[in-house]
C-alpha positions as CSV (number, residue, x, y, z in Angstrom):
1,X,0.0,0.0,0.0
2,X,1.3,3.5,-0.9
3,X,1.7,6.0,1.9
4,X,0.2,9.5,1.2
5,X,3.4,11.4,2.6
6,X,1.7,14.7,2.0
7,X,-2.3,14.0,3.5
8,X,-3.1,17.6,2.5
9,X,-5.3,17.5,6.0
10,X,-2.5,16.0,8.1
11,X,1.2,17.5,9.2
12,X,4.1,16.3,6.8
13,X,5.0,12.9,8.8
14,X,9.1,11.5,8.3
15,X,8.9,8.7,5.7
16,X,11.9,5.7,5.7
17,X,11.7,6.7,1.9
18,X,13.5,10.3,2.9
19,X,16.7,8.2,3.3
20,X,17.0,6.9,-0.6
21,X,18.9,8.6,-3.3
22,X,16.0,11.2,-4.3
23,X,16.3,13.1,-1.5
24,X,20.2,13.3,-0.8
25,X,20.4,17.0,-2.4
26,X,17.4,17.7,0.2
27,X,19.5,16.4,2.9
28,X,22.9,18.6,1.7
29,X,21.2,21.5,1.5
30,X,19.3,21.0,5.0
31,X,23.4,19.9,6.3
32,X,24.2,23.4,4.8
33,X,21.0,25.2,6.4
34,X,22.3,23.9,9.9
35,X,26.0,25.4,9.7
36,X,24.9,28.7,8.5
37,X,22.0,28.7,11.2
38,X,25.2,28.8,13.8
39,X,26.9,32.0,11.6
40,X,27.1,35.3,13.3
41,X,24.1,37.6,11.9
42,X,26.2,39.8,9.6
43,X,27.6,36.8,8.0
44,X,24.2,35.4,7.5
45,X,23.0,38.6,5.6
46,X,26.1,38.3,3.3
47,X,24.7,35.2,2.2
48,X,21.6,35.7,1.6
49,X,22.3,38.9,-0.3
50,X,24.6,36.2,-2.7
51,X,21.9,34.3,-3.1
52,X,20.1,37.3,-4.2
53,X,22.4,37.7,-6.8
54,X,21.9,34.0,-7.4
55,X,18.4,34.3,-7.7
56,X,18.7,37.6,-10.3
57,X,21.2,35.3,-12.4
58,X,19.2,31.8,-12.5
59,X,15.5,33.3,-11.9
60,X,14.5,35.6,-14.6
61,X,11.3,34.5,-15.0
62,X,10.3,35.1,-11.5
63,X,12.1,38.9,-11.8
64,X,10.0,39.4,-15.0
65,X,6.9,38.6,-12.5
66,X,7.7,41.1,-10.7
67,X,8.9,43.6,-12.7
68,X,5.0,43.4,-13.9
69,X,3.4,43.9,-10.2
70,X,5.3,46.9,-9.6
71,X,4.7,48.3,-13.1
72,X,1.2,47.3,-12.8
73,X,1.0,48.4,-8.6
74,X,3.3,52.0,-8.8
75,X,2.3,53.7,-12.1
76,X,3.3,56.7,-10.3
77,X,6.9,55.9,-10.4
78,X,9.6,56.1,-13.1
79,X,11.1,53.5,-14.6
80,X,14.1,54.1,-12.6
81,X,12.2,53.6,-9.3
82,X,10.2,50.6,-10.7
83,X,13.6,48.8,-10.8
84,X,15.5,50.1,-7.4
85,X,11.7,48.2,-5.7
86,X,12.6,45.0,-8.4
87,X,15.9,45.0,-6.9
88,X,15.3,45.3,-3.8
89,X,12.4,42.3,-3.8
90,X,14.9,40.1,-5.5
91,X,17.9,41.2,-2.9
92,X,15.7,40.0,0.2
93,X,13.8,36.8,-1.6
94,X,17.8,35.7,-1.0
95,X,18.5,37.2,2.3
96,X,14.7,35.8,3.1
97,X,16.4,32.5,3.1
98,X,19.1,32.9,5.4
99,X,17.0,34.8,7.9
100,X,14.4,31.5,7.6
101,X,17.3,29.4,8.4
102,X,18.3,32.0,11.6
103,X,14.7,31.8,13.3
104,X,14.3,28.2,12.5
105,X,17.4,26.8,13.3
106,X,19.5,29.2,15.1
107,X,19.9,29.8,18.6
108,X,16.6,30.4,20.5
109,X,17.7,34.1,21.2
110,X,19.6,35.1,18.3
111,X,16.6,37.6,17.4
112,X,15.5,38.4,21.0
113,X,17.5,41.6,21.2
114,X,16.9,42.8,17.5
115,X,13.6,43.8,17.4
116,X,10.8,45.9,18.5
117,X,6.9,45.0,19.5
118,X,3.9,47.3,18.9
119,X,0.3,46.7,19.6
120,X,1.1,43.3,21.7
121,X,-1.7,45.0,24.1
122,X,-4.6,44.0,21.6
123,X,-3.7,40.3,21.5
124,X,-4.1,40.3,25.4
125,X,-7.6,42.4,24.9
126,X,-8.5,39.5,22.5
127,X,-7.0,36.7,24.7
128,X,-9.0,38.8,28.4
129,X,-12.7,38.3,26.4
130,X,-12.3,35.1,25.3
131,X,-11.8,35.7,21.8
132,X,-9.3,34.4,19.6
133,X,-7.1,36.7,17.6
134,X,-7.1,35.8,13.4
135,X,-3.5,38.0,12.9
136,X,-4.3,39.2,9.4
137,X,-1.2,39.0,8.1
138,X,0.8,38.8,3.9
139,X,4.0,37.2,2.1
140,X,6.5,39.3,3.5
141,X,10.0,38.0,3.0
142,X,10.1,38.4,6.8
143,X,7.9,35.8,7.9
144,X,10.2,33.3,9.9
145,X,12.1,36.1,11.6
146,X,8.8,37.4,13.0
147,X,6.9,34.3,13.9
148,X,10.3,33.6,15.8
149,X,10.2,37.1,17.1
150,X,6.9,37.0,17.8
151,X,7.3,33.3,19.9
152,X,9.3,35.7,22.3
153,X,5.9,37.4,23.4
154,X,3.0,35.7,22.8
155,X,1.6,32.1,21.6
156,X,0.4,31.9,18.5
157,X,-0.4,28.9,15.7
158,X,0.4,29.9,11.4
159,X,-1.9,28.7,8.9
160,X,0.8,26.9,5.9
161,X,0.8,25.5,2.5
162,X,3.1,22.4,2.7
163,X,6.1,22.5,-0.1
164,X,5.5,20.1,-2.4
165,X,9.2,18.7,-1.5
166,X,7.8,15.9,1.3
167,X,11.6,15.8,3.6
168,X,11.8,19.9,3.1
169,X,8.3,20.1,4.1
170,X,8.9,18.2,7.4
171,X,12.2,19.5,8.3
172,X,10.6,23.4,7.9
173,X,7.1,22.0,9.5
174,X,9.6,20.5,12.6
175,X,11.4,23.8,13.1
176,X,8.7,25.9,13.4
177,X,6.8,23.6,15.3
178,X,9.5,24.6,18.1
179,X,8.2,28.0,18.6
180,X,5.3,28.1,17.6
181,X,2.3,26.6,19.1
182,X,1.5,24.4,16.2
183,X,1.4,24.6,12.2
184,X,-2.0,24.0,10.9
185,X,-2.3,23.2,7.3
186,X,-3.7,25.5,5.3
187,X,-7.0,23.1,4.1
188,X,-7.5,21.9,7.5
189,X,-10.9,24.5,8.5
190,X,-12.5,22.8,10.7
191,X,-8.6,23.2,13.1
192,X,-8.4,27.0,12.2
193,X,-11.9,27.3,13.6
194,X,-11.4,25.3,16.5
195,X,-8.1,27.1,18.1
196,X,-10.0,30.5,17.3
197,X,-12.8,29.4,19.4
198,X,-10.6,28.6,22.1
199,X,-9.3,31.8,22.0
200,X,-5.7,31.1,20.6
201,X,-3.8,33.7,18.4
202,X,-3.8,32.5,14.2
203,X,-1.6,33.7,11.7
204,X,-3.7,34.0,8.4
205,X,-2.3,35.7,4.8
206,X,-5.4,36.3,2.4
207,X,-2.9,37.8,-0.5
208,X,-2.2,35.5,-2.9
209,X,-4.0,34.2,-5.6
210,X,-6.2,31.2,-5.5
211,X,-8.3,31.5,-8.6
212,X,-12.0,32.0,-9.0
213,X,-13.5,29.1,-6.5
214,X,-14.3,31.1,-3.2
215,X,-13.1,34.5,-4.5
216,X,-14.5,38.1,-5.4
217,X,-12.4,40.4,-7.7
218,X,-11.6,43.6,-5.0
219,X,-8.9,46.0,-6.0
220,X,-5.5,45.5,-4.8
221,X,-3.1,48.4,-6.1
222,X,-6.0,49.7,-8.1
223,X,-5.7,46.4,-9.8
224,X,-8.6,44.0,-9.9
225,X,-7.2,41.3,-7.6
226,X,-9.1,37.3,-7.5
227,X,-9.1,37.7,-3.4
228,X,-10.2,35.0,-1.0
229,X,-13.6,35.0,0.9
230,X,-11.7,33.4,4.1
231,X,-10.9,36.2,6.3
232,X,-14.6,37.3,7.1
233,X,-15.8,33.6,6.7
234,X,-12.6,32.6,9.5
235,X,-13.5,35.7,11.6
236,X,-17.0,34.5,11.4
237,X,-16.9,30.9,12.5
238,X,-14.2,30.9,14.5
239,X,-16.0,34.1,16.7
240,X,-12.4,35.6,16.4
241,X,-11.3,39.7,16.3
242,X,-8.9,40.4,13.2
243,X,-5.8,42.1,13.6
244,X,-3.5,43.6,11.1
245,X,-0.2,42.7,11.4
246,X,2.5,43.6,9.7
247,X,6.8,42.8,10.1
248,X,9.2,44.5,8.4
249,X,13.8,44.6,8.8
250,X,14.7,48.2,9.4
251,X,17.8,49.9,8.0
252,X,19.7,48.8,11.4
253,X,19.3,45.5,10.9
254,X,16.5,44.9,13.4
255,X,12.7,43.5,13.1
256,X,10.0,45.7,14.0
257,X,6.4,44.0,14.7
258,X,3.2,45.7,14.3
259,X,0.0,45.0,15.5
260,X,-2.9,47.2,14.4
261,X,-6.4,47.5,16.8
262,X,-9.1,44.9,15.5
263,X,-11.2,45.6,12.8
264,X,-14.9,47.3,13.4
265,X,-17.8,45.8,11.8
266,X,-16.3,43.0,10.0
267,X,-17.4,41.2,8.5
268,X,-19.9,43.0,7.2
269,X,-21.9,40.7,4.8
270,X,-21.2,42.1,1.8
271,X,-18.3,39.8,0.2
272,X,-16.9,42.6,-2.6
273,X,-16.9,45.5,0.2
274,X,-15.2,42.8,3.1
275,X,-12.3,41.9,0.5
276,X,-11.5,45.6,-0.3
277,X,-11.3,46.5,2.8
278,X,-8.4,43.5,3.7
279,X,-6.6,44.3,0.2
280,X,-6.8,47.6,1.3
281,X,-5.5,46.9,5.0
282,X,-3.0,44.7,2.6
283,X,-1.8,47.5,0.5
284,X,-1.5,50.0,3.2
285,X,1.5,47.5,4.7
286,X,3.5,46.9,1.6
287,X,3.7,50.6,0.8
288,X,5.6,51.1,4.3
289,X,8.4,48.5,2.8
290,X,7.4,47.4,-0.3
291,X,10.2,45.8,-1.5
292,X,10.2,43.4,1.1
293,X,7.0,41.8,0.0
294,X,7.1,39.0,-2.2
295,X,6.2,40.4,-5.7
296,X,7.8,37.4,-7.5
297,X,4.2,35.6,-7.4
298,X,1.5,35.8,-10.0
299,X,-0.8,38.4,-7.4
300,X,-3.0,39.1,-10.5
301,X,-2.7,35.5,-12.5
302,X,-6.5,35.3,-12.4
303,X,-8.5,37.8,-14.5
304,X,-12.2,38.7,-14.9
305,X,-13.8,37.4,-17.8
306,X,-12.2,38.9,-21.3
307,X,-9.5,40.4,-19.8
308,X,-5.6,39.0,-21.3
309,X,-3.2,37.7,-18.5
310,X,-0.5,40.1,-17.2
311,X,2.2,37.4,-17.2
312,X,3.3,36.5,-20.8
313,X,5.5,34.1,-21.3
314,X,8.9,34.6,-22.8
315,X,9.5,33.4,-26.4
């Protein structure tokens, strides 16, 4: 009988199979993950920003991507600014990497003195009533940093989309399993709903695309955007508050947290007017750092009906 390795309702499980020949390059690059998690920060960064380069050098399809989502998100700017964003996005999807590798396999307070923590106080309003806290969060090359950083204060489970790599998908599942309060996968509803109505904290990112199935087009950039329904159904069910949230690395070097107060009247019953509102919420975060976000997916790959796609391929 075949095993399912990758139950898309169930957390990546280790498999005998991880130790044959298919998944040796997994198990070098994991080996290499482990040293550099033990680097000095500095050293770290300088790494990840070669892998930038890397990623300029052997990715051009994903820089085309999102050289489009910045022409199509700042109109307003020259061409010249258009690239110094591009640039920047494809600079920290490399130093992204090592700081993953930091939070989830460095020491336990390597961040805990590089970072600062704003609007924790409306997590423990939530957490007082009774309420759990639905952290409405996006795809900031941040992420691991900030759930790290964020361990240091407060409990909290992510929502996740396994990686498609079963042994990659465990090892990163593992790590962040140490910090966090658990990984819930990102099909498993009936979970999600059940820690919100226990009053736990969830980390939840509405921003990518999905296709039609459960979505509404609501501007994003000015751009009709295919955007999930899930936020107000979530906030609904699971009788949780929403809170924007929003990491970013300053110039120093340090994280900085934000926690915005929780929404008013939402959701409001009105799906078009509730997913404006969150791409809005959305937008208002990238602009703060906004090449830091990850413009190298297809945000707009769904359109409405007659409308060409954005993303042509190269010939």
């Amino acid at each position: 009988m075949r095993v399912n390795i990758l139950d898309i309702h169930s957390s990546p499980k280790f498999h005998s199979s991880f130790y044959g020949p298919r998944y040796w390059p997994t198990w070098i690059l994991l080996a290499f993950f482990r040293v550099c998690a033990l680097l000095p920060i500095p050293i770290n960064m300088a790494i990840g920003r070669f892998i930038g380069v890397l990623f300029n050098l052997l990715a051009p399809a994903r820089r085309r991507i999102a050289e489009t989502n910045i022409a199509l998100c700042f109109p307003e700017l020259d061409a010249q600014a258009q690239k110094k964003i591009v640039d920047g996005v494809i600079r920290n999807c490399g130093v992204s990497i090592m700081e993953s590798v930091m939070a989830l396999w460095g020491q336990q307070d390597k961040l805990r003195d590089r970072h600062t923590f704003e609007g924790l106080e409306h997590i423990e309003a939530a957490k007082a009533a009774g309420r759990g806290a639905l952290l409405l969060g996006c795809h900031f090359t941040t992420m691991d940093p900030a759930g790290r950083i964020f361990a240091y204060h407060a409990q909290a489970h992510m929502l996740y989309r396994k990686d498609p790599n079963p042994l990659l998908a465990y090892a990163l599942i593992k790590a962040r399993e140490k910090y966090l309060t658990s990984a819930i996968v990102f099909s498993d509803t009936r979970q999600l709903i059940k820690k919100l109505r226990q009053g736990e904290a969830v980390w939840y990112a509405p921003d990518q695309d999905y296709g039609k199935d459960q979505s509404v087009f609501a501007p994003f950039f000015g751009v009709p955007a295919a955007t999930v329904l899930g936020t107000a159904r979530i906030a609904q069910l699971g009788r949780a508050v929403v809170l924007p949230y929003a990491h970013y690395r300053e110039d120093n070097g340090h994280y900085k947290l934000i926690f915005g107060a929780p929404l008013e009247n939402f959701p409001s019953g009105d799906d078009v007017v509730d997913a404006t509102r969150i791409n809005k919420i959305i937008e208002d975060m990238v602009r703060v750092k906004p090449d830091q976000y990850l413009w190298v997916h297809r945000r707009f790959k769904t359109r409405p009906p007659g409308e060409p796609s954005f993303y042509q391929k190269k010939k």
